[in-house]
C-alpha positions as CSV (number, residue, x, y, z in Angstrom):
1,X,49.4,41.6,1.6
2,X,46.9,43.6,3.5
3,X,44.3,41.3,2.4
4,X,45.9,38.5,4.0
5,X,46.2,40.3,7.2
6,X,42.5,40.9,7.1
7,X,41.9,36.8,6.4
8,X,44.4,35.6,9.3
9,X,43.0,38.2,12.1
10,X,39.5,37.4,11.1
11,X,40.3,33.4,11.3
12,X,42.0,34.2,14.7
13,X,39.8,36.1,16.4
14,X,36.9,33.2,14.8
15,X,38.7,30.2,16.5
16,X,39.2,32.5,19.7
17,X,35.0,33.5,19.6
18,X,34.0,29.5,19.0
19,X,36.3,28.9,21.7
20,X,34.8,31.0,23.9
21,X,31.2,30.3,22.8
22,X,32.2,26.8,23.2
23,X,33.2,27.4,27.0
24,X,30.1,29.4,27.3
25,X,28.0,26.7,26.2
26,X,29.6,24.1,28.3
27,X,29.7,26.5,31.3
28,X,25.8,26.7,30.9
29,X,25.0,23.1,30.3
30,X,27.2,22.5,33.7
31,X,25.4,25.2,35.4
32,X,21.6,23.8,34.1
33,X,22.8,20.3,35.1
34,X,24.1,21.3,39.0
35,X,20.8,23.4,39.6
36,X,18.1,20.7,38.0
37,X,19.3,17.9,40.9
38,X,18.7,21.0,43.7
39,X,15.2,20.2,44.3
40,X,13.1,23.3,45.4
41,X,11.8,23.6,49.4
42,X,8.3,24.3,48.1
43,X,8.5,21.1,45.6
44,X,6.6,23.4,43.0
45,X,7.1,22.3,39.3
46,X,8.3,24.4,36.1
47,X,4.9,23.9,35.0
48,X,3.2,25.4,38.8
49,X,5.8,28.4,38.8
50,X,5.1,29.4,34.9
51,X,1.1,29.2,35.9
52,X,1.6,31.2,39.3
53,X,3.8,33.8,37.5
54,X,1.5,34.1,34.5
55,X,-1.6,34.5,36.9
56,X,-0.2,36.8,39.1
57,X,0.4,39.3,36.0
58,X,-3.1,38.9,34.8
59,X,-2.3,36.4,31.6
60,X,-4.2,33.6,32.1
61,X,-5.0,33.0,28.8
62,X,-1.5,32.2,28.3
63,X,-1.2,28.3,27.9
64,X,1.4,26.3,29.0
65,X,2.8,23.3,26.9
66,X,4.7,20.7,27.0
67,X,7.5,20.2,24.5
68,X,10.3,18.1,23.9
69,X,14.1,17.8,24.0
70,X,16.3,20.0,26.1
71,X,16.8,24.1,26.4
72,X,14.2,24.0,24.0
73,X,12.0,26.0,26.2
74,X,9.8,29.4,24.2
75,X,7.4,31.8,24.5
76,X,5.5,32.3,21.2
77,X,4.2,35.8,21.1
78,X,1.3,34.7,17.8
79,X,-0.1,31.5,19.7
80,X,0.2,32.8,23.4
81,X,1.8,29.7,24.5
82,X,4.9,28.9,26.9
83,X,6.8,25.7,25.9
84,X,8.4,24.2,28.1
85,X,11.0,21.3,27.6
86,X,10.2,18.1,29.7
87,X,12.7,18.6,32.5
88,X,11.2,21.7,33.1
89,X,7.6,21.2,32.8
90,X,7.9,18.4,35.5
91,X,11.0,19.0,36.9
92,X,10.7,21.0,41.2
93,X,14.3,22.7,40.5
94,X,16.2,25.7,40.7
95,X,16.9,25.2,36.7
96,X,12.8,23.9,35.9
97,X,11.5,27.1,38.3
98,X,14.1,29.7,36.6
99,X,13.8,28.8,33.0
100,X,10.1,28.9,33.8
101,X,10.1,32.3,35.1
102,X,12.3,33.5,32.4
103,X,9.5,32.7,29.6
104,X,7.2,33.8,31.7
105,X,9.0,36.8,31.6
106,X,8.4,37.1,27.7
107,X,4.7,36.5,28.0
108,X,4.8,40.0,30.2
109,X,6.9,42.1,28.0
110,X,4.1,40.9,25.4
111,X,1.6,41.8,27.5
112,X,3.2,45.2,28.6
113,X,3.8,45.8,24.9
114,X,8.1,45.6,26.0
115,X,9.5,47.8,22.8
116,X,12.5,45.7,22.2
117,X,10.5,42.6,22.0
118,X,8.1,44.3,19.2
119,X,11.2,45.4,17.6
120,X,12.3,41.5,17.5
121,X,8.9,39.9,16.4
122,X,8.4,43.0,13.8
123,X,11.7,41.9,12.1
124,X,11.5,38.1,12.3
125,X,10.2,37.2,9.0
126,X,13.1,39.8,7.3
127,X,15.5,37.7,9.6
128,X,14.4,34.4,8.3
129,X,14.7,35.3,4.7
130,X,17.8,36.4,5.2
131,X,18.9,33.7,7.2
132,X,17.9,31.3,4.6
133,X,19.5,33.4,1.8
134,X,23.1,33.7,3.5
135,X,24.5,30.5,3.1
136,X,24.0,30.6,-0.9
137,X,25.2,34.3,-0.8
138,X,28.5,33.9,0.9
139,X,29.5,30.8,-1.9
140,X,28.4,33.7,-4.9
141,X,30.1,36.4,-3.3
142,X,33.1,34.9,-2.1
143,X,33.2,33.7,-6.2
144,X,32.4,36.5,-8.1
145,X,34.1,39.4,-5.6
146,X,35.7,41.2,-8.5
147,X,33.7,40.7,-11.1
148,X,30.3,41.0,-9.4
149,X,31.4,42.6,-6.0
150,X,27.3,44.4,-5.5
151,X,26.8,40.6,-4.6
152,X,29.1,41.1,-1.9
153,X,27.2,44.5,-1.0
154,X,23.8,42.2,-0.7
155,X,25.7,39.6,1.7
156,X,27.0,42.3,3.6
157,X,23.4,43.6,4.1
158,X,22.1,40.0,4.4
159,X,24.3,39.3,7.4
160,X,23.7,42.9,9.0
161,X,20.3,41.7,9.2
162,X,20.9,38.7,11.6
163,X,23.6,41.2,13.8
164,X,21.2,43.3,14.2
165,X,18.8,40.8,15.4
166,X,21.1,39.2,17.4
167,X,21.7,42.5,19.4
168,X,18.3,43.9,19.9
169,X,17.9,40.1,20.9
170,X,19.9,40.8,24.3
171,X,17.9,43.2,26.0
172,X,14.7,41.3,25.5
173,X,16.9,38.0,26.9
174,X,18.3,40.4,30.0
175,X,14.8,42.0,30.6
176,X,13.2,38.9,31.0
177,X,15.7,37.1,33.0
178,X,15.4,40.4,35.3
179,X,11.4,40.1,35.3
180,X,11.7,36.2,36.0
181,X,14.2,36.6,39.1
182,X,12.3,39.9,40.2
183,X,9.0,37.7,40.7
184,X,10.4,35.0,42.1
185,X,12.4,36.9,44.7
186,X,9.5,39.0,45.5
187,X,6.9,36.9,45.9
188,X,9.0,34.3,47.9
189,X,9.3,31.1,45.0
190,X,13.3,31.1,45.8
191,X,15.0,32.8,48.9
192,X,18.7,32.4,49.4
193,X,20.4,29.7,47.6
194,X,18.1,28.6,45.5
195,X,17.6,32.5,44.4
196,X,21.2,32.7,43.7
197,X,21.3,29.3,41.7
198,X,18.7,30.9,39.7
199,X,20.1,33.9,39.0
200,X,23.8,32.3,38.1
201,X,22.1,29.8,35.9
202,X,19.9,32.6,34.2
203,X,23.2,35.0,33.8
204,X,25.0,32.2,31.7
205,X,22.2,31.6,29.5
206,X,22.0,35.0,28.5
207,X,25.6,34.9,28.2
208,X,25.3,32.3,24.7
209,X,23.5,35.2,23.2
210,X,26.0,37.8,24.1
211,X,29.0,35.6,22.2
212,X,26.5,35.0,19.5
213,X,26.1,38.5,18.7
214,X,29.8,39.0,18.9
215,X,30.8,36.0,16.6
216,X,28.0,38.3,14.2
217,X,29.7,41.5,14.3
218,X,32.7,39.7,13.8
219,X,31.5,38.1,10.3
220,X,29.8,41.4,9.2
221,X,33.5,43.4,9.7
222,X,35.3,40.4,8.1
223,X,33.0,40.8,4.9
224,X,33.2,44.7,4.8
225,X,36.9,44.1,5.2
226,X,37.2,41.6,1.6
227,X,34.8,44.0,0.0
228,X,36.8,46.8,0.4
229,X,40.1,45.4,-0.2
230,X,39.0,43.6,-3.4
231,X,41.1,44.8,-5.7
């Protein structure tokens, strides 16, 4: 009986977290979609803020590219590049000069050596594997839970993996977001509204990582939960 109690709060608090990540999601894509038709005073690109911001921090060497899609914008740490998606690498608004910023704002905590962010890069290969591995562990373990349960131990630890990533992935979002609006307030690239666009639209992005790492948590307690009520 307790078991079952354990199965219906875990699938109601799952529907109630892809609900919310749902709203969150939608919430952002509204936000990104107001801001990039606000065209900025100074008619500077994604592409001019991300070079002015890396200059001014002494990273020149830093290349911008362009990529493709949408919100598919990145800072890779090995290749020292900034991709940005098109709508931001031509695009002169709030949304292009914010999510610019905010990679930018990675390529810094690289450059200052941020400890969270070598934390993240250290772990990603562990994170990938395990990644990977998750989807054919859950089907074994969910199978064999009495007579093999250690295959439940490994999921368990599989999936504690990702959390943890996903948490030590928030402080390096919120620090960069922080560095991106910091620079751009201070050196005058958004004043007023525009400056608060930036920072509303910046706040919800960071906020799909927050309910990912939630909806995490959630699966690893759910699965500690069936382990130790097996029997």
């Amino acid at each position: 009986m307790m078991l079952g109690y354990y199965d219906m709060g875990f699938y109601g608090i799952t529907i109630v977290l892809s609900l919310v990540g749902m709203v969150v999601s939608g919430i952002l894509k509204s936000k990104f979609s107001k801001y990039s038709k606000v065209r900025l005073s100074n008619g500077l690109t994604g592409h001019e803020v991300a070079r002015r911001m890396l200059d001014y921090f002494g990273i020149p060497e830093v290349k911008i590219i362009e990529g493709r899609g949408t919100l598919t914008d990145h800072y890779n740490p090995l290749h020292r590049t900034v991709t940005l998606s098109p709508d931001v690498y031509r695009g002169n608004s709030i949304s292009a000069a914010a999510v610019a910023a905010h990679e930018c704002g990675h390529a810094v905590q690289h450059k200052e050596a941020y400890a969270m962010l070598k934390l993240r890069s250290a772990v990603v290969p562990v994170v990938s594997f395990a990644a990977r591995a998750q989807q054919f562990l859950l089907i074994g373990a969910f199978m064999l839970l009495n007579s093999f349960p250690q295959l439940m131990l490994i999921t368990i630890i599989s999936f504690l993996i990702t959390t943890f990533f996903a948490f030590i992935t928030l402080p390096v979002e919120f620090d960069a977001s922080k560095r991106a609006l910091n620079w751009l307030s201070d050196e005058g690239v958004l004043e007023g509204s525009e400056y608060n666009g930036a920072k509303d639209a910046l706040f919800w992005a960071a906020m799909t990582y927050v309910a990912a790492a939630i909806s995490a948590l959630v699966m690893v307690v759910y699965l500690m939960s069936k382990y130790n009520n097996r029997n």
